[in-house]
Every structure is written in C-alpha cells, then in structure tokens.
ZADO-1210 file (C-alpha; in nm, 4 decimals, padded with zeros to 6 digits):
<atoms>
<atom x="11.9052" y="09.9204" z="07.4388" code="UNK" pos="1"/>
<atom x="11.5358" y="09.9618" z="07.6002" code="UNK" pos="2"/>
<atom x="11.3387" y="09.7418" z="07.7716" code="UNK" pos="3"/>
<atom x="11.0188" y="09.9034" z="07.6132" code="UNK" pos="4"/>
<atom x="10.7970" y="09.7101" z="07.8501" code="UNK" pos="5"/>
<atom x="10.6010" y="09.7555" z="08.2031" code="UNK" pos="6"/>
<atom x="10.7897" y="09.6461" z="08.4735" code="UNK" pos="7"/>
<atom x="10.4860" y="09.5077" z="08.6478" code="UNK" pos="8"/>
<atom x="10.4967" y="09.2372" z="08.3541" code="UNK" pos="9"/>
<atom x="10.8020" y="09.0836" z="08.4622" code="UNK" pos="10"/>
<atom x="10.8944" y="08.7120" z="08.6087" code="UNK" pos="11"/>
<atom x="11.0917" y="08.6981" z="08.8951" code="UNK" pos="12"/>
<atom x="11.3821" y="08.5598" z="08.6224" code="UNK" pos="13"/>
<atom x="11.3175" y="08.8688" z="08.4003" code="UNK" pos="14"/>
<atom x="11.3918" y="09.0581" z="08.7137" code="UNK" pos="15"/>
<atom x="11.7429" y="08.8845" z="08.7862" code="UNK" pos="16"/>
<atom x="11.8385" y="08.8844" z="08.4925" code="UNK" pos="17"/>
<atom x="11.7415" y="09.2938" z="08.3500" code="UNK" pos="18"/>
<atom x="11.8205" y="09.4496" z="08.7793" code="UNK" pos="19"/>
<atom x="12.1652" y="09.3535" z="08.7283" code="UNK" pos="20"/>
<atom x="12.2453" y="09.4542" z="08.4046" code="UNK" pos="21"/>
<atom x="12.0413" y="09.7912" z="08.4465" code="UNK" pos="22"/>
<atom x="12.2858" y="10.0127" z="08.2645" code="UNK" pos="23"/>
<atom x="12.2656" y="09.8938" z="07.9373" code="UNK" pos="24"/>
<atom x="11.9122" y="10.0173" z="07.9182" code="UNK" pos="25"/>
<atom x="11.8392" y="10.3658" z="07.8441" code="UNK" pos="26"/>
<atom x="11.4594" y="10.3339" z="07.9598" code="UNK" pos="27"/>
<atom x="11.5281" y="10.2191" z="08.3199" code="UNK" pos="28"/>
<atom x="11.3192" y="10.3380" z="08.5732" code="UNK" pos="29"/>
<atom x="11.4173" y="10.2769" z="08.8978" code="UNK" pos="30"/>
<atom x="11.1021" y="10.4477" z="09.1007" code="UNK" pos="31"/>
<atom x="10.9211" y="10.2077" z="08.8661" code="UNK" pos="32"/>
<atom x="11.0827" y="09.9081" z="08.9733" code="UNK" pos="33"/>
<atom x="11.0361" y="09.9688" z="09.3331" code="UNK" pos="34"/>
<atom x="10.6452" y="10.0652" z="09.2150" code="UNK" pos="35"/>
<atom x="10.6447" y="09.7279" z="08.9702" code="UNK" pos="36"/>
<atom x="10.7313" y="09.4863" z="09.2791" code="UNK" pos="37"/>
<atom x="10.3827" y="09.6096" z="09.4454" code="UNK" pos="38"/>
<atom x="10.1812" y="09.5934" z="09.1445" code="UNK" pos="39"/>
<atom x="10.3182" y="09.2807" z="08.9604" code="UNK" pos="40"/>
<atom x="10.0451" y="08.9968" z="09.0457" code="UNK" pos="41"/>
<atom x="10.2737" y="08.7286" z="08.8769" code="UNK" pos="42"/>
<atom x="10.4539" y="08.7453" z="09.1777" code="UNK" pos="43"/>
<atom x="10.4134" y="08.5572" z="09.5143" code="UNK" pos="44"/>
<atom x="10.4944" y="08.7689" z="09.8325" code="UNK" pos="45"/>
<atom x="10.8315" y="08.5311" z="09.8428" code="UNK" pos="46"/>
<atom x="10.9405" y="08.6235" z="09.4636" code="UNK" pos="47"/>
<atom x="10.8343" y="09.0234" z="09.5652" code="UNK" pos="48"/>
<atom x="11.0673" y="08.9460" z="09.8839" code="UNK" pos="49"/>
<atom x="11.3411" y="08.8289" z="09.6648" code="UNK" pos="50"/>
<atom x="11.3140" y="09.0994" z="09.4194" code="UNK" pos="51"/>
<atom x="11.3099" y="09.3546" z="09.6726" code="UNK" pos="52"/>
<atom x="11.6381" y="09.2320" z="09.7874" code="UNK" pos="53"/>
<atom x="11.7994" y="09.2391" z="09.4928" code="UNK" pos="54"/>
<atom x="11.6711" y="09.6029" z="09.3837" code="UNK" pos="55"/>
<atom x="11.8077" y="09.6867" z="09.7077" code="UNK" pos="56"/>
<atom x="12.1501" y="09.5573" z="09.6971" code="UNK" pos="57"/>
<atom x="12.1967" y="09.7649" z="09.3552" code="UNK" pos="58"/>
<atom x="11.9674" y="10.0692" z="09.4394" code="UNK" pos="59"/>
<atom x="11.9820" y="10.1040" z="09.8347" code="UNK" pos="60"/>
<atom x="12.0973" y="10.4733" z="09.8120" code="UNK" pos="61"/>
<atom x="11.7686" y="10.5239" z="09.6142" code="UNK" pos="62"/>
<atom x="11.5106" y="10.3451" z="09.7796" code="UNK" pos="63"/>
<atom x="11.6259" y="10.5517" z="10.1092" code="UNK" pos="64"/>
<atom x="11.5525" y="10.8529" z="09.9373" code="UNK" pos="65"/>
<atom x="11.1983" y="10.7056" z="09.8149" code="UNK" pos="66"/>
<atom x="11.0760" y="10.7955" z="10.2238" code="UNK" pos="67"/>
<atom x="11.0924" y="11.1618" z="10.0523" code="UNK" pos="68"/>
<atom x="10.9671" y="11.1069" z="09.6692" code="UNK" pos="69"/>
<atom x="10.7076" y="10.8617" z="09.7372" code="UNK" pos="70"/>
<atom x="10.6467" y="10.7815" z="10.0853" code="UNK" pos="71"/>
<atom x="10.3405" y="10.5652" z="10.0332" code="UNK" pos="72"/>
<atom x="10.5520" y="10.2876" z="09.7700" code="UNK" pos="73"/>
<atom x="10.8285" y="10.2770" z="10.0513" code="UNK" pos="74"/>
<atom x="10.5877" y="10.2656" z="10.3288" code="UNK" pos="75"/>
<atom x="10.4387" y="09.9692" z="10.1488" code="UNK" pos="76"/>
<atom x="10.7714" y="09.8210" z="10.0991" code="UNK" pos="77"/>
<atom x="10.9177" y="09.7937" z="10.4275" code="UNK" pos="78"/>
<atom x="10.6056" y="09.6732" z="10.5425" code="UNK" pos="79"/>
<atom x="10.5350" y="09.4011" z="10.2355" code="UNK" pos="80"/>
<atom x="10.3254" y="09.1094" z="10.3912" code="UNK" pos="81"/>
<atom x="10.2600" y="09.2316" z="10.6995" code="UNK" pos="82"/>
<atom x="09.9209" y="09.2907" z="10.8775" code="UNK" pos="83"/>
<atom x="09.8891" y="09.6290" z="11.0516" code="UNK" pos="84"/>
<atom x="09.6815" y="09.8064" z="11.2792" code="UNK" pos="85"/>
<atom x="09.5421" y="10.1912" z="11.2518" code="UNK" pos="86"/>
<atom x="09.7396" y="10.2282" z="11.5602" code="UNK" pos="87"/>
<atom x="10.0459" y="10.0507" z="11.4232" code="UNK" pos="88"/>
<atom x="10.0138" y="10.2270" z="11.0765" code="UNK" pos="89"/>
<atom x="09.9687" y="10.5730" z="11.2586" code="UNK" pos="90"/>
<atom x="10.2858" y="10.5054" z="11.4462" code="UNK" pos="91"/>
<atom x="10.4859" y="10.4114" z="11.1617" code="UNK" pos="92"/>
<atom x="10.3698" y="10.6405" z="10.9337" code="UNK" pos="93"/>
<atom x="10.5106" y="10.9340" z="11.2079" code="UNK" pos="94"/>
<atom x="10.8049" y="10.7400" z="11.1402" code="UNK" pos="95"/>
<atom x="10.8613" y="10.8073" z="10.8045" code="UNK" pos="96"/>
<atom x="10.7705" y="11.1984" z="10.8920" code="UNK" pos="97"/>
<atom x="11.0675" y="11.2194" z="11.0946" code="UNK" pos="98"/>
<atom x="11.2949" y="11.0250" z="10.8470" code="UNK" pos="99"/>
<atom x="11.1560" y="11.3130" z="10.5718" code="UNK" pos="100"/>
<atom x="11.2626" y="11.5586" z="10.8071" code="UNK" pos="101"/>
<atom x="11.5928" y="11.4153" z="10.8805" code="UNK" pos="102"/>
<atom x="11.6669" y="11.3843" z="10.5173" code="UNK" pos="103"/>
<atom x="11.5604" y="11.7356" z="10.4401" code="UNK" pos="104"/>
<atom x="11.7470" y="11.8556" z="10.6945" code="UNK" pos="105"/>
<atom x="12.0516" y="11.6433" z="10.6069" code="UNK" pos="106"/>
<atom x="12.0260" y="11.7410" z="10.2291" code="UNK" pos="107"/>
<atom x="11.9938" y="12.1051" z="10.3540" code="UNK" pos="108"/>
<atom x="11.6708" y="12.1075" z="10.1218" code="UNK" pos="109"/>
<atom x="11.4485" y="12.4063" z="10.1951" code="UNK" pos="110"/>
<atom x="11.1542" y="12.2582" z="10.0203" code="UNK" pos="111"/>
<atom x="10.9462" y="11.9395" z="09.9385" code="UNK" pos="112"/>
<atom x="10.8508" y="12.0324" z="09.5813" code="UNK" pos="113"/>
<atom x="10.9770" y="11.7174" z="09.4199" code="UNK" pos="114"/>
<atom x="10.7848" y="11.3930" z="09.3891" code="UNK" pos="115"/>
<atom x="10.4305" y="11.2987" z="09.5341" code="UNK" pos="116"/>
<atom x="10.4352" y="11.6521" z="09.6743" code="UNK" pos="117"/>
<atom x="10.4651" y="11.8070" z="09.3162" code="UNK" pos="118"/>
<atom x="10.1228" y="11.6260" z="09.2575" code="UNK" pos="119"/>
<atom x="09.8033" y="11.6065" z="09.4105" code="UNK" pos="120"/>
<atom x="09.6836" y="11.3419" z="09.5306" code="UNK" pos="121"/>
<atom x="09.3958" y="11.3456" z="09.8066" code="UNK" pos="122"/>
<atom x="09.2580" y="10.9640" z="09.7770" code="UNK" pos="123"/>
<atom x="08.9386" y="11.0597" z="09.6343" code="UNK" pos="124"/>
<atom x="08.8704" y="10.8402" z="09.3672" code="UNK" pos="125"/>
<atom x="08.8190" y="11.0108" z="09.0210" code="UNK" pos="126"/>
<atom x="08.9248" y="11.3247" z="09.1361" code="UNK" pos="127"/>
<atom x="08.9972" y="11.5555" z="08.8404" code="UNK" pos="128"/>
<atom x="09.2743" y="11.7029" z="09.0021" code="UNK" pos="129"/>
<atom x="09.4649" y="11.3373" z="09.0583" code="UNK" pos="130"/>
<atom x="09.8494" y="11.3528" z="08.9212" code="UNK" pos="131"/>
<atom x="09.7970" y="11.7153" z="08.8606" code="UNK" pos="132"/>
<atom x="10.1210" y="11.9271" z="08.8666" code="UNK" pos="133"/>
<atom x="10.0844" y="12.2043" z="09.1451" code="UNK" pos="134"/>
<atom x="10.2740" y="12.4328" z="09.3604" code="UNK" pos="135"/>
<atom x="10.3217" y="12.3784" z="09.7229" code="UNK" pos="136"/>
<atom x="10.1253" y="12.5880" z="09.8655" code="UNK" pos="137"/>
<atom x="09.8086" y="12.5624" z="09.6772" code="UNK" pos="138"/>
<atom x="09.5348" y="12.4390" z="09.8635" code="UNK" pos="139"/>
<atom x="09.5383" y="12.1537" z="09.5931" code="UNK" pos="140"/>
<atom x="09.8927" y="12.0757" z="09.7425" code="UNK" pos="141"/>
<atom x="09.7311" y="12.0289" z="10.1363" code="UNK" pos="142"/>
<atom x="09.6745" y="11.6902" z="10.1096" code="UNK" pos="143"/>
<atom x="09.9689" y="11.5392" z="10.2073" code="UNK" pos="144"/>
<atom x="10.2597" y="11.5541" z="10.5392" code="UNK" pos="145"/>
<atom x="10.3044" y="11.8505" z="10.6856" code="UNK" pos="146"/>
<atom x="10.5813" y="11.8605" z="10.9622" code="UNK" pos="147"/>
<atom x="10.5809" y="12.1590" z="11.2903" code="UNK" pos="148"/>
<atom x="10.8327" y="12.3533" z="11.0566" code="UNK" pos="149"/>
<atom x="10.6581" y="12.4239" z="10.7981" code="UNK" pos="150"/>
<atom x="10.5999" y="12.8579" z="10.8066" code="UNK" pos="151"/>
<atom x="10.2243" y="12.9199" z="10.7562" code="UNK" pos="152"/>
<atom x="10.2962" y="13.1934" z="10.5183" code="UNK" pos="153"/>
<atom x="09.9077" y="13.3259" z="10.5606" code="UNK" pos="154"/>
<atom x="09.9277" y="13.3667" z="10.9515" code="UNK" pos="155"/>
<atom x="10.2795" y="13.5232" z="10.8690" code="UNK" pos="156"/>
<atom x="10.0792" y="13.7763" z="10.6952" code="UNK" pos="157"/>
<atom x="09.8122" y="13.8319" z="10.9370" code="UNK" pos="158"/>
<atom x="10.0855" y="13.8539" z="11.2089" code="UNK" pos="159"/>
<atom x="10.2803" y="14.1311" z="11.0351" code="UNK" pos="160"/>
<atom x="09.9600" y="14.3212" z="10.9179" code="UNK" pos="161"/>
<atom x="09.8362" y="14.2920" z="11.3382" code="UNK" pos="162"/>
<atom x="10.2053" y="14.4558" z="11.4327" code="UNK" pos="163"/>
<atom x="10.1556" y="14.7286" z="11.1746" code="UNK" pos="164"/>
<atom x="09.8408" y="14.7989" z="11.2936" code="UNK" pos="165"/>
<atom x="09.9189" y="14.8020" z="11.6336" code="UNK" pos="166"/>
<atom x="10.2197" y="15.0454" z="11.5736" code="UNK" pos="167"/>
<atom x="10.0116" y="15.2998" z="11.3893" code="UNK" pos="168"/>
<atom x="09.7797" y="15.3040" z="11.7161" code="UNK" pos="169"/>
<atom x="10.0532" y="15.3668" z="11.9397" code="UNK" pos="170"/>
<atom x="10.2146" y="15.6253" z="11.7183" code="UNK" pos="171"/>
<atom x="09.8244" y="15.7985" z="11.7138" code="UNK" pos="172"/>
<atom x="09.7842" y="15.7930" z="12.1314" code="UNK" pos="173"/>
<atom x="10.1202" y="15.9667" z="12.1829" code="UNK" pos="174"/>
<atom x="10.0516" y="16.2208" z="11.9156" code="UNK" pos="175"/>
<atom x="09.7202" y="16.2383" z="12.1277" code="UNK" pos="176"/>
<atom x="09.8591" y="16.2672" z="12.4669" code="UNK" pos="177"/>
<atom x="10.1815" y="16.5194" z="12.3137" code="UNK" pos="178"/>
<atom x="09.8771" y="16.7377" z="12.1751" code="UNK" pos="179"/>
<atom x="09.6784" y="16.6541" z="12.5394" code="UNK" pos="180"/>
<atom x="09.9882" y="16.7281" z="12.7619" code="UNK" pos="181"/>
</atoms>
C-alpha cells in the first residue's frame, strides 16, 4: 500500500492514524516525516509538539541519528517553538558537533559522506549548485561542519613534499662537506 502523498499535507489525525501503522506502506519516508512536521502549516506548534512525540516513540533510534544526516531538521526539532539567541544558537549548534563526533566515533565511521554532507548546500539562495551530489572534499563540499579531526589532505601534501625537500638538502651538504673534508 502507498501513501502517494506529501507528508507536509497531513492533519494531525492523518498523522495518528498512518505513524502507527507505518509498515504497511511501501512509500514511507521517515526523514520526511521528521522534515513534514516543520513544513506542514496546517499544524499549530501544539499539534507539531504532539506529532513529534509520537514519531519519536516509534522512530527514536532514527531521529538520533538525524544529528548526523541532517543536522539542521533535528536542530530545528529539539528546539521547535523556542526563541534563540546568536549566542544561544552558536552554543547549541557546537552541541550537535560533538554529538556528530560521538556518533562517528561510536559507529566507527571514517567518513561523513552520507546525507546533507553528500550535497551542497551553502545558503545562497538560487545557487546552481544547491542539492548537487558531490564528494567530500570538493571545495563545493566546504560549506558545512568541520570538526579538529578532520586531516587536511592538501597541507598533508605540502608537509610531505617540505620533508622531501629538506632531506635531499641534507643528503647534498654532506656529499659537500665528504667531498670538502
């Protein structure tokens, strides 16, 4: 059975009554249901409460992962209805840097290529790039968290070309001094 609608077109009944009985449906998206309870304007911030809670009691394992797929929908989430400052927001959002980190290192996941991070996405409106697929260390890809252990593969590079560079000079004064001596 599909649904074969938006959930962002739902009443707070067609919630309760599709949420629970989510396995009968082939098309159900559970990143868009999370998504749906931001964007549906037919709900009132108690009803998006409400339906938070119940997409929570059946998909708690998910949403916990969401910090890592899309940090900005459950960011928004846990902070539905309230008022934050830049300070506050700043703060939190170094939060959810060092739950991605926990997670990844929990998961033993070398890499963050899953997701918002699989996109770009830099805010600018009617960027041509927006939603495009690219790899993570594309300049395209620079636009979102980046946590102290991420390798800079470039300076890698300059490091190891420095220390080759250096050892040919060393091996060039003692052939000097040997020929000196």
């Amino acid at each position: 059975m599909k649904i074969d609608r938006p959930f962002n077109t739902f009443s707070k009944q067609e919630y309760f009554e599709i949420v629970p009985e989510h396995k009968k449906y082939t098309d159900f998206n559970t990143l868009g249901l999370y998504r749906s309870i931001l964007e549906n304007e037919k709900l009132n911030l108690e009803d998006k409460f409400e339906v938070f809670e119940l997409a929570n009691e059946y998909f708690l394992k998910t949403f916990d992962f969401l910090v890592l797929k899309d940090p900005r929908t459950w960011f928004d989430l846990t902070h539905l209805g309230k008022e934050l400052s830049r300070g506050q927001e700043w703060d939190l959002w170094q939060e959810v840097k060092h739950r991605q980190e926990k997670i990844l290192k929990d998961k033993k996941l070398g890499h963050r290529n899953f997701g918002t991070y699989s996109k770009h996405d830099c805010g600018v409106p009617h960027c041509p790039y927006d939603g495009l697929m690219v790899h993570p260390k594309s300049p395209l890809a620079e636009s979102h968290i980046h946590f102290d252990s991420d390798k800079n593969s470039y300076a890698a590079k300059q490091k190891a070309e420095k220390r080759k560079s250096d050892r040919k000079k060393y091996k060039q004064i003692i052939g000097r001094d040997e020929e000196l001596g």
